[in-house]
C-alpha positions as CSV (number, residue, x, y, z in Angstrom):
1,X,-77.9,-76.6,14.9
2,X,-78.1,-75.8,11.2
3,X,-81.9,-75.1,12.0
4,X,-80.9,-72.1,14.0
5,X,-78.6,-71.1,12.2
6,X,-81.3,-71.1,9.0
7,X,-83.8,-69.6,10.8
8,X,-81.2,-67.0,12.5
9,X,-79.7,-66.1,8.6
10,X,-83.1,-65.2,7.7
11,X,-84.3,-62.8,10.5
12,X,-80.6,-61.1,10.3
13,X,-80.6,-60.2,6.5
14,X,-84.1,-59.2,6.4
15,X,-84.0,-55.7,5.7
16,X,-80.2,-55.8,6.3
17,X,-79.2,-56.4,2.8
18,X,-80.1,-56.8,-0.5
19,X,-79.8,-58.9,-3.2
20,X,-76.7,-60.8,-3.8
21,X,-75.2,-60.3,-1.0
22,X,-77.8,-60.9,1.6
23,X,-78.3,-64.0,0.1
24,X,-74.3,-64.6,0.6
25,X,-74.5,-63.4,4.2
26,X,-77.7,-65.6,4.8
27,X,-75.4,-68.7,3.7
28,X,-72.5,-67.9,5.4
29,X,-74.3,-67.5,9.0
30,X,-75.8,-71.2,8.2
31,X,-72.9,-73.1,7.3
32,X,-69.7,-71.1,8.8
33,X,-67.4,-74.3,8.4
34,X,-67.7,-74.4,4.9
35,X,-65.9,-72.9,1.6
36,X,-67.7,-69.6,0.3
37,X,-68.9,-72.0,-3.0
38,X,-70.5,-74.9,-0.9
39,X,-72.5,-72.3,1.5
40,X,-74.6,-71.0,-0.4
41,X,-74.8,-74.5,-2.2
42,X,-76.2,-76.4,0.7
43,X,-78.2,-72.9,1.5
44,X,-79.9,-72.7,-1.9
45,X,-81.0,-76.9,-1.8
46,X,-82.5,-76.5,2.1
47,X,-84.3,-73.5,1.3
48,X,-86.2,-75.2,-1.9
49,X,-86.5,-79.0,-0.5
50,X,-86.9,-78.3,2.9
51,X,-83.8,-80.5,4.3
52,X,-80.2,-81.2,4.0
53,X,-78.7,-82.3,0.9
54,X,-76.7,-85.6,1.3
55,X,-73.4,-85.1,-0.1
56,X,-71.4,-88.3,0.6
57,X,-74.1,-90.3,-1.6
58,X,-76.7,-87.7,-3.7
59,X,-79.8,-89.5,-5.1
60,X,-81.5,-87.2,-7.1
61,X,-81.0,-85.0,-9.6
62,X,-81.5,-81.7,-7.5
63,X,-79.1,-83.2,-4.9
64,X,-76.8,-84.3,-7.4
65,X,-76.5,-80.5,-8.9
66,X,-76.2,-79.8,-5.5
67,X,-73.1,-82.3,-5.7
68,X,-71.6,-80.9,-8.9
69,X,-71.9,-77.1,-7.9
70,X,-69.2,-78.0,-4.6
71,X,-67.2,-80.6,-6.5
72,X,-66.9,-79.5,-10.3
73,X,-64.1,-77.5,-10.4
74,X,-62.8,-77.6,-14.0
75,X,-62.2,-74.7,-15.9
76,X,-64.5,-75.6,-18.8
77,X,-67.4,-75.1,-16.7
78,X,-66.1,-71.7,-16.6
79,X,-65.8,-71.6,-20.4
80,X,-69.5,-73.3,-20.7
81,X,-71.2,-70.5,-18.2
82,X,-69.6,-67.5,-20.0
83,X,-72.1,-66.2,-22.8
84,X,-69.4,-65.0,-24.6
85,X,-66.6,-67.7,-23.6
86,X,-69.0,-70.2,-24.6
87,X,-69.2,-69.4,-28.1
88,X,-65.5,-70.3,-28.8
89,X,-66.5,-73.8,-27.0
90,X,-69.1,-74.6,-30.0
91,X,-66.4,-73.0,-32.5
92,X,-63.5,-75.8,-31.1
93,X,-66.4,-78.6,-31.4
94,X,-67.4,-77.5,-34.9
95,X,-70.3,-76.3,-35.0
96,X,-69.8,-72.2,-35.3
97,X,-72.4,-72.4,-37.5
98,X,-74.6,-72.4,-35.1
99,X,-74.0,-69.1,-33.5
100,X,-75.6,-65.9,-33.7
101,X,-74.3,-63.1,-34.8
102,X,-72.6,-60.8,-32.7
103,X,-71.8,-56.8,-33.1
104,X,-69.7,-56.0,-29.3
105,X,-68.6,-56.9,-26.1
106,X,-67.7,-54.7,-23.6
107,X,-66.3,-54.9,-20.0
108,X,-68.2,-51.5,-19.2
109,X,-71.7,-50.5,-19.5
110,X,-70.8,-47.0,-20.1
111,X,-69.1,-48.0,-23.1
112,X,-71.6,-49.8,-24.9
113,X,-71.4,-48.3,-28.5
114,X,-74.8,-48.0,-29.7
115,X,-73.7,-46.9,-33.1
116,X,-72.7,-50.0,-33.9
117,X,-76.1,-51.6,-33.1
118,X,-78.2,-52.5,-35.6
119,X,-82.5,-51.4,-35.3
120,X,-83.2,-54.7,-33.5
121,X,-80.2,-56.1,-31.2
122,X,-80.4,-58.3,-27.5
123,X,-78.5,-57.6,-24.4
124,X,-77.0,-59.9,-21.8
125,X,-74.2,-60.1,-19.4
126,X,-71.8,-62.6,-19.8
127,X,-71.8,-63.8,-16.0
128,X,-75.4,-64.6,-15.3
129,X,-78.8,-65.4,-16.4
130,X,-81.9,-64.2,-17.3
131,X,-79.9,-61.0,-17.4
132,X,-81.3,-60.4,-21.1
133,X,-82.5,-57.0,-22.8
134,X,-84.3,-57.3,-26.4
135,X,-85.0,-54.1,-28.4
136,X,-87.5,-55.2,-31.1
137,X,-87.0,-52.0,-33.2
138,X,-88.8,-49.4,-34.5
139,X,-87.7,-47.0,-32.5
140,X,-84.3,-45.6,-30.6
141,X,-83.3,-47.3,-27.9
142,X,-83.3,-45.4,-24.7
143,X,-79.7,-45.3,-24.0
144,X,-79.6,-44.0,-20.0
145,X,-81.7,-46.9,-19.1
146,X,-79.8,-49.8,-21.1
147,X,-76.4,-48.6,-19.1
148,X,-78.5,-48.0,-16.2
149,X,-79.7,-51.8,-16.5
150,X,-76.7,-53.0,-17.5
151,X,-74.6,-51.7,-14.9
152,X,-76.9,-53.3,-12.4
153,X,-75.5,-56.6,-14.1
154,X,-72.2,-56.2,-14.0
155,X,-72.6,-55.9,-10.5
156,X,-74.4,-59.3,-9.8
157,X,-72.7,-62.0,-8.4
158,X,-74.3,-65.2,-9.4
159,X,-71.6,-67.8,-7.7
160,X,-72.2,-66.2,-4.4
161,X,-76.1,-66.4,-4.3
162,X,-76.4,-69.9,-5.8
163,X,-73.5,-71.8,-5.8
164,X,-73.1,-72.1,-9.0
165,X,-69.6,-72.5,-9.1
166,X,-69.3,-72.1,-13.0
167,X,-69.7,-68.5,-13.0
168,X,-67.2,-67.8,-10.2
169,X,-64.2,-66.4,-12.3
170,X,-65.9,-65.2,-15.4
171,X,-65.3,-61.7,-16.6
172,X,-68.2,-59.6,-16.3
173,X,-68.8,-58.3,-19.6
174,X,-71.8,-56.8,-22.1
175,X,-72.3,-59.1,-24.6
176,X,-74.4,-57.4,-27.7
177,X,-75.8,-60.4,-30.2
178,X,-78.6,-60.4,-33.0
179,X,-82.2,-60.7,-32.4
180,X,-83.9,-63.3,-33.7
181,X,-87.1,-62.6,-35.7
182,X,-90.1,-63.5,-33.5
183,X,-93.4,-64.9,-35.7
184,X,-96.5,-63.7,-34.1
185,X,-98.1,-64.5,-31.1
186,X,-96.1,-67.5,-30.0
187,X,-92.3,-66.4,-30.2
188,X,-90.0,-68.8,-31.2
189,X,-89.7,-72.8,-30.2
190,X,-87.0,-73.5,-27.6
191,X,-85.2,-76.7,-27.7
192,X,-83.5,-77.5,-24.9
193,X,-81.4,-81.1,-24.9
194,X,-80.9,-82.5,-21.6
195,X,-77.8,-84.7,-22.0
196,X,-76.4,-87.1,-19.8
197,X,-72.8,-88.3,-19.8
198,X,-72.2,-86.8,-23.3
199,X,-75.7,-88.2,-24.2
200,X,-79.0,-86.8,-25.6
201,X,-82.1,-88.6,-23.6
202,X,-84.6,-86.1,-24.2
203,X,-85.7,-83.1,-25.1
204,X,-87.9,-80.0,-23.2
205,X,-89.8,-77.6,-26.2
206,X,-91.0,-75.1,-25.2
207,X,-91.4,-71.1,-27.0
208,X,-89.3,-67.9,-25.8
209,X,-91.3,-64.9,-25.2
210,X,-88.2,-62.4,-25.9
211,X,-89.5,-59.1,-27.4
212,X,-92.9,-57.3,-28.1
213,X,-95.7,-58.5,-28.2
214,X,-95.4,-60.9,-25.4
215,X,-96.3,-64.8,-25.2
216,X,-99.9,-64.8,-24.4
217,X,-100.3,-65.9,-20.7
218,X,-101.9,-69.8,-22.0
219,X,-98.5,-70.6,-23.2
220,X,-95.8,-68.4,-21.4
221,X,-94.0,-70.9,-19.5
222,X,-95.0,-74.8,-20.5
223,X,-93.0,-76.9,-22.9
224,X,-93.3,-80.9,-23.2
225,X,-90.8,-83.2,-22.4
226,X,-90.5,-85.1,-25.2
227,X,-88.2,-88.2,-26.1
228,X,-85.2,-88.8,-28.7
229,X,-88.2,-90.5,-31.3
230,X,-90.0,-87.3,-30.6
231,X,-93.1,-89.0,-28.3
232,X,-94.0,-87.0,-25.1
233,X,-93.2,-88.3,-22.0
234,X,-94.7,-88.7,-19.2
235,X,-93.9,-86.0,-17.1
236,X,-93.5,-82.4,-16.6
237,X,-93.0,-79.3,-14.8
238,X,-95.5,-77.1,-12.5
239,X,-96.6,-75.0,-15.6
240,X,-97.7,-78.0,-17.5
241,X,-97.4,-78.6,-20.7
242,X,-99.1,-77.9,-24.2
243,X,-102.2,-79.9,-25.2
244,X,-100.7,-81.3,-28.1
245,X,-97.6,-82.6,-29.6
246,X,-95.7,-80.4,-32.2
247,X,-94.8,-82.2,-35.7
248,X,-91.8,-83.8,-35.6
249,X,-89.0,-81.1,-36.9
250,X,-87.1,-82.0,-40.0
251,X,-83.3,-81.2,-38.0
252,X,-84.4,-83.4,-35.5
253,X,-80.9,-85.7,-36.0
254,X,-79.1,-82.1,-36.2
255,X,-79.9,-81.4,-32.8
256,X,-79.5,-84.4,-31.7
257,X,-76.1,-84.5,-33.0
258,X,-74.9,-81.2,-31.9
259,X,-76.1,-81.8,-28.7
260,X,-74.4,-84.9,-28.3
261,X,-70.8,-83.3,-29.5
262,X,-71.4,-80.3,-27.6
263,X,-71.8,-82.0,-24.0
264,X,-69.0,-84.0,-24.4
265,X,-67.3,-85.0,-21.2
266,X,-70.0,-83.4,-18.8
267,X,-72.4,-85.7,-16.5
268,X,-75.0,-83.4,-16.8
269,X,-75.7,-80.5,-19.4
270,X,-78.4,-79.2,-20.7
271,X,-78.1,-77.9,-24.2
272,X,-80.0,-75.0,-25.6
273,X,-81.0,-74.2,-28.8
274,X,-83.6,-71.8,-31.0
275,X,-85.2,-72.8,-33.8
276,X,-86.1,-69.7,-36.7
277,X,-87.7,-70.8,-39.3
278,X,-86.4,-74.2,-39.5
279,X,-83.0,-73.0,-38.8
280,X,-81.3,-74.0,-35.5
281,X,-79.4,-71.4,-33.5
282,X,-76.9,-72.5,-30.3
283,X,-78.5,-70.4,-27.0
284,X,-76.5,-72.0,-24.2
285,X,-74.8,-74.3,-22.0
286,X,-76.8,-75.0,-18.7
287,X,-74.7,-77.0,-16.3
288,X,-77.3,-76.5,-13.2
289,X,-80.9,-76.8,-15.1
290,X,-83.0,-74.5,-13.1
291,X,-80.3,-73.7,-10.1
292,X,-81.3,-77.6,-8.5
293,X,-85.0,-76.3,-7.6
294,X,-86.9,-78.6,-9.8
295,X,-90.7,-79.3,-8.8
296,X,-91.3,-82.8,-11.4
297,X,-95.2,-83.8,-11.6
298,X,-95.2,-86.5,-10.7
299,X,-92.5,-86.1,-7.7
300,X,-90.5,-89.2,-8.4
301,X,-88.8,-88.2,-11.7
302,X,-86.4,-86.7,-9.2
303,X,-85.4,-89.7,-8.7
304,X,-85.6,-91.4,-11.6
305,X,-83.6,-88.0,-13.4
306,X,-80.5,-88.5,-10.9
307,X,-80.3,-92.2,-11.3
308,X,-79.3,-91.1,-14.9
309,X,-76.4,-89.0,-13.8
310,X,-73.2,-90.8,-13.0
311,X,-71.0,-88.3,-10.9
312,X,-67.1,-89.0,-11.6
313,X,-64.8,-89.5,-8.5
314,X,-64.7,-85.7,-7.0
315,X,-60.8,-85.9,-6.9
316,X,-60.8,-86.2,-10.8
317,X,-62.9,-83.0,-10.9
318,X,-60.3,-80.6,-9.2
């Protein structure tokens, strides 16, 4: 019956609606007995892997987001999701020092305040991702388009196209932060600490491509998955990763550290962080790595991923 109703979802919002809330509606027609978080839960999982998640007893680690996105219902996740709420998260854990600067937030795009912005500044909306802007400098930004763009933003509603239930009640806002200096022609290495259970197990580097000029297309996109001793391991995504390992970064134990105070009482987090010039910056808190549509070469690190995450009893998570 849920077949149908798939294949029914999709020829109904095609061309119907757009965007957020197609994606909503297509959920909704697919799993009508069901809260308005775990549709489009279930929805997002089927549509990538092709078949039901199993709920009552998740195996992997795509299955166990899956899990986490219908049963995590603290308000910390809420805290974590927010760009700007997040902030005050690694302030309480001690570690403001980590943070970038920031020069405004604002609950309308309209009244961004440009003049307050320095020559080089980034964009993002506190409620989603990937909704970034970077001005690099050198020239005035064009204002009609940034409110333009950032309007479009404030109007996205992450929760109801993916599930994730962590950005259900946060405040969509502007959030204007500094840009960090980007060396030439690589961009800047991302270190991002998966962390189970309050627990570092290893590490995915990779470089951001934020700004002008962009990554070149050999290395846009691959990182290694390296260990807490920094050797690579022995897998990766679709993209691949680089032919060789970096040298082994002097704040290693910093990030390990932070990391490790940082995730505290979450079964699954990744941590994100920048490295400038030696000097590590916080990026994020990602509680679903990758919205639970991992592809792993070889297949089974799936698997082997979600035996490391031990979900808590679901009544504790209310």
């Amino acid at each position: 019956m849920n077949h149908m109703r798939h294949r029914l979802a999709s020829l109904f919002t095609s061309g119907f609606a757009s965007g957020d809330r197609k994606l909503e509606i297509a959920s909704r027609i697919t799993y009508p007995f069901v809260s308005r978080d775990e549709a489009p839960a279930r929805w997002v999982f089927r549509r990538f892997h092709g078949i039901e998640p199993d709920l009552g007893n998740p195996r992997g680690l795509d299955e166990k987001i899956c899990w986490m996105k219908v049963h995590d219902r603290r308000p910390l996740l809420t805290r974590m999701c927010c760009k700007f709420e997040a902030r005050e998260v690694v302030r309480e854990r001690g570690f403001g020092h980590l943070l970038k600067q920031t020069y405004g937030v604002w609950d309308r795009a309209e009244d961004i305040d440009f003049d307050v912005l320095p020559d080089k500044f980034a964009l993002k909306s506190t409620h989603g991702t990937k909704l970034n802007f970077f001005h690099p400098g050198g020239q005035a930004p064009d204002r009609g388009a940034i409110v333009k763009m950032a309007q479009q933003w404030l109007e996205t509603d992450l929760a109801a196209r993916s599930g994730q239930w962590g950005y259900r009640n946060i405040k969509p806002r502007i959030l204007a932060e500094e840009l960090l200096a980007l060396p030439k022609p690589y961009g800047l290495p991302e270190l991002r600490v998966w962390c189970f259970g309050g627990e570092p197990h290893f590490i995915r580097r990779s470089r951001s491509f934020t700004g002008t000029p962009p990554l070149s297309e050999p290395v846009r996109g691959k990182g290694l998955f390296i260990d807490l001793n920094w050797n690579r391991l022995p897998f990766t995504n679709p993209k691949g990763g680089y032919d060789e390992r970096p040298d082994r970064p002097d704040y290693l134990d910093e990030l390990l550290a932070s990391a490790r105070a940082l995730s505290r009482d979450m079964p699954l987090v990744r941590v994100d962080f920048t490295d400038c010039g030696g000097r590590l910056f916080f990026g994020e808190f990602t509680l679903y790595p990758n919205n639970g549509c991992n592809r792993w070469a070889p297949p089974e690190t799936d698997l082997i991923l979600g035996d490391m995450v031990d979900l808590p009893d679901a009544a504790d998570l209310c």
